[in-house]
Each structure stands twice: as structure tokens, then as C-alpha cells.
C-alpha positions as CSV (number, residue, x, y, z in Angstrom):
1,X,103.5,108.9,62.8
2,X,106.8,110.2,63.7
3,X,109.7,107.8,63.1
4,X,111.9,106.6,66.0
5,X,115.3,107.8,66.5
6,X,116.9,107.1,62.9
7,X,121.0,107.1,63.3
8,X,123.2,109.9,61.7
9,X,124.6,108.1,58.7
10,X,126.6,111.1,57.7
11,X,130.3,109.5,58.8
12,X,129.4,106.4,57.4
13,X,128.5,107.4,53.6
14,X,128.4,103.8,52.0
15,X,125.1,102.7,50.4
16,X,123.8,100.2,47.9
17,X,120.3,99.6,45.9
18,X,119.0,96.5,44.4
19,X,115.7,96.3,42.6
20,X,114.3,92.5,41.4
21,X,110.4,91.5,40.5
22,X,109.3,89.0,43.0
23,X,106.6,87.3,41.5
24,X,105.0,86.8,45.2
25,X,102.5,89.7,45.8
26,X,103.4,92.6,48.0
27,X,101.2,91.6,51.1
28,X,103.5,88.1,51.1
29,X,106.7,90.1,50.6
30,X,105.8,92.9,53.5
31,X,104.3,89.8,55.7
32,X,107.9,88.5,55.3
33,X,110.0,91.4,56.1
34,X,107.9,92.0,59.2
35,X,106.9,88.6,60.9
36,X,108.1,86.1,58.7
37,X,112.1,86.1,58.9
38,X,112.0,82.7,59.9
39,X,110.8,81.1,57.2
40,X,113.5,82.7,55.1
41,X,116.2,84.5,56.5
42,X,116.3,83.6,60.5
43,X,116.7,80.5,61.6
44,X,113.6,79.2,62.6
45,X,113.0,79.1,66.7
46,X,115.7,81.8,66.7
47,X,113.7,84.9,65.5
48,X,112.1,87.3,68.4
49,X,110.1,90.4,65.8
50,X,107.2,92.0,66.4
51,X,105.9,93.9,63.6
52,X,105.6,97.7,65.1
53,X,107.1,101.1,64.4
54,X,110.3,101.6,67.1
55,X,110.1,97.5,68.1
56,X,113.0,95.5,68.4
57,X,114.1,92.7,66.7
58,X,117.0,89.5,67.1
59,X,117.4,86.8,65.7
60,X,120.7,84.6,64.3
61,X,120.2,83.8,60.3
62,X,120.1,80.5,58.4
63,X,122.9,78.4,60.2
64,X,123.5,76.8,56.4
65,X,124.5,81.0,55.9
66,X,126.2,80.9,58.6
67,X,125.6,82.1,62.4
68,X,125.4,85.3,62.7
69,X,123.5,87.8,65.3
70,X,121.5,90.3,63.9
71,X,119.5,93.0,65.6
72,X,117.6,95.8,65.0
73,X,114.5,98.4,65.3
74,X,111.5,99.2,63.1
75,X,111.9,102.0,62.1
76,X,108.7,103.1,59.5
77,X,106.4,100.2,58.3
78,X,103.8,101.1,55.7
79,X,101.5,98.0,54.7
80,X,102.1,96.4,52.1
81,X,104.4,99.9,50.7
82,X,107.3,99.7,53.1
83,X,109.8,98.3,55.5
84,X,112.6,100.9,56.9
85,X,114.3,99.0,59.8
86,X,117.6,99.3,61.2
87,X,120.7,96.7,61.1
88,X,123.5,95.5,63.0
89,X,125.8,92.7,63.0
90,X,129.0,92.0,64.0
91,X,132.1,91.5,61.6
92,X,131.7,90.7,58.6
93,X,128.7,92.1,58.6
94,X,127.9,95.6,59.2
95,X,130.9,95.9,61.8
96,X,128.9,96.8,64.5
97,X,127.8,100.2,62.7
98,X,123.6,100.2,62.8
99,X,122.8,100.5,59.0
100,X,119.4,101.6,57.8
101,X,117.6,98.7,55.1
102,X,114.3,100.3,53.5
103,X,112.0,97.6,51.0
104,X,109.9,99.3,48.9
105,X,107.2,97.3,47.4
106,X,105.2,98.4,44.1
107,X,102.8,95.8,42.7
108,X,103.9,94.9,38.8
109,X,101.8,93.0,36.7
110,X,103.7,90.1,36.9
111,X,104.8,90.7,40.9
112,X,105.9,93.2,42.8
113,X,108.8,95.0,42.1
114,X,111.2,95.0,45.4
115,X,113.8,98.0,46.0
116,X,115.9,97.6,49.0
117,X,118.1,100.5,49.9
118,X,120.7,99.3,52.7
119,X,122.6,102.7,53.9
120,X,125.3,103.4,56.5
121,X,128.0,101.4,56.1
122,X,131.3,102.2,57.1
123,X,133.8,100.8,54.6
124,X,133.4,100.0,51.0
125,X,133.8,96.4,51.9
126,X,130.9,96.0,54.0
127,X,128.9,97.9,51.3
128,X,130.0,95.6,49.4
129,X,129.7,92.7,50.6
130,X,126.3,93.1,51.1
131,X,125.6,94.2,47.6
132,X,126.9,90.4,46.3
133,X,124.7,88.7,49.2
134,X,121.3,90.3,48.8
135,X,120.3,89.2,45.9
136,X,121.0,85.7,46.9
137,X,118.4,86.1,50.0
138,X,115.6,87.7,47.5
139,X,115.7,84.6,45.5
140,X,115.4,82.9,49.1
141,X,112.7,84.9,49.8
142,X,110.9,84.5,46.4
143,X,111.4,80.8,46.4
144,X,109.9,80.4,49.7
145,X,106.7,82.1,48.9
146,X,106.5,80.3,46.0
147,X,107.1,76.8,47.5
148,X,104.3,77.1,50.4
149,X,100.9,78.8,51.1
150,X,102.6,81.0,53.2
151,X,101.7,83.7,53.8
């Protein structure tokens, strides 16, 4: 399939890559990425996603985070493989510039190992900034999965 309209990141060149083994398996991890926001990055009740290639998505993030908008499209989702989705936000966010997140998932023998890629940022700052707070929402998303029989 062809992807939807991915934006022209050239003008905004500013891109980080974190890679952590989840011990949840990667049918869990791409179940959470695609339906499951709310039960560890939205705030539940406040999540509209449905799980298909140039869908939209809203919803506002933990409120213990924080409450902040963020929205979106999917952009390519490969079962179980990969999520590539955009992402906007307001300040401090992404500035209102739609970024690009991909998740690539590879199965480990003791988990799957995670890559996200989150491209298109603006300023160094926002990069940033988002570098020091994903890591702290894969351990949310890790401990979740562990914690419950979800998915």
C-alpha cells in the first residue's frame, strides 16, 4: 500500500533514536501503539484512534504528565513490525511542526527490542526534549503490559 501524504521534513532536520528491550512481546507492544494509547500514554476516555493506514488520531496524554493535545495520522502500520504515525502538539511539544514517530519492533529472546525514530523537529530543543521524555513513557508502556493481561 502506498503511504499517505508523509510531510517534507527537509526545513526541520532535528531527529532522535532510542532503542530499549521491552520484555512484553511485539503483538502487546504494536496493539499498544495502535489501539491502546489509553492504557498508557492517553488519558483514558480522552483517546479517539482507529488503527488504519491515513486515520486520524486525538487524544490529550496522562493528566499526571500533564494536559496536552496531541494529534496525528497513521501513516504505515505493519503488524506486529511497525508503527510510522505522524505528531503534533503544541508548545513544548513539537511546536506545532507535524513530526514523523516510527516503532520498530524485532522479537528478542527475552522481548522485543523497540526502536523509535521521532523526526522533524524544528529546534534542537524540541528534539531534545523529547529525547529525555521517551524513555520515561517506554518504561510506562512496558510496566503496563507487564501489570495486566492486556493485551
Amino acid at each position: 500500500m502506498t503511504e499517505p501524504f508523509v510531510p517534507d521534513l527537509s526545513s526541520r532536520p532535528f531527529s532522535m533514536t532510542i532503542e530499549r528491550t521491552m520484555k512484553a512481546v511485539a503483538s502487546g507492544l504494536y496493539e499498544a501503539w495502535t489501539q491502546g494509547f489509553d492504557k498508557w500514554f492517553a488519558q483514558p476516555g480522552e483517546l479517539i484512534m482507529k488503527p488504519e493506514e491515513g486515520s486520524l488520531f486525538f487524544f490529550y496524554n496522562r493528566h499526571d504528565w500533564g494536559r496536552h493535545a496531541h494529534y496525528g495520522r497513521f501513516l504505515e502500520l505493519v503488524k506486529d513490525e511497525r508503527v510510522k504515525m505522524t505528531w503534533l502538539t503544541g508548545a513544548p511539544g513539537t511546536h506545532g511542526d507535524e513530526t514523523v514517530i516510527e516503532v520498530e519492533l524485532k522479537p528478542q529472546d527475552d522481548g522485543t527490542l523497540l526502536r523509535l525514530t521521532h523526526s522533524g523537529f524544528s529546534t534542537e530543543e524540541a528534539c531534545k526534549g523529547h529525547e529525555e521524555n521517551w524513555p520515561a513513557a517506554l518504561e510506562t508502556l512496558d510496566e503496563a503490559l507487564r501489570r495486566s493481561a492486556w493485551p
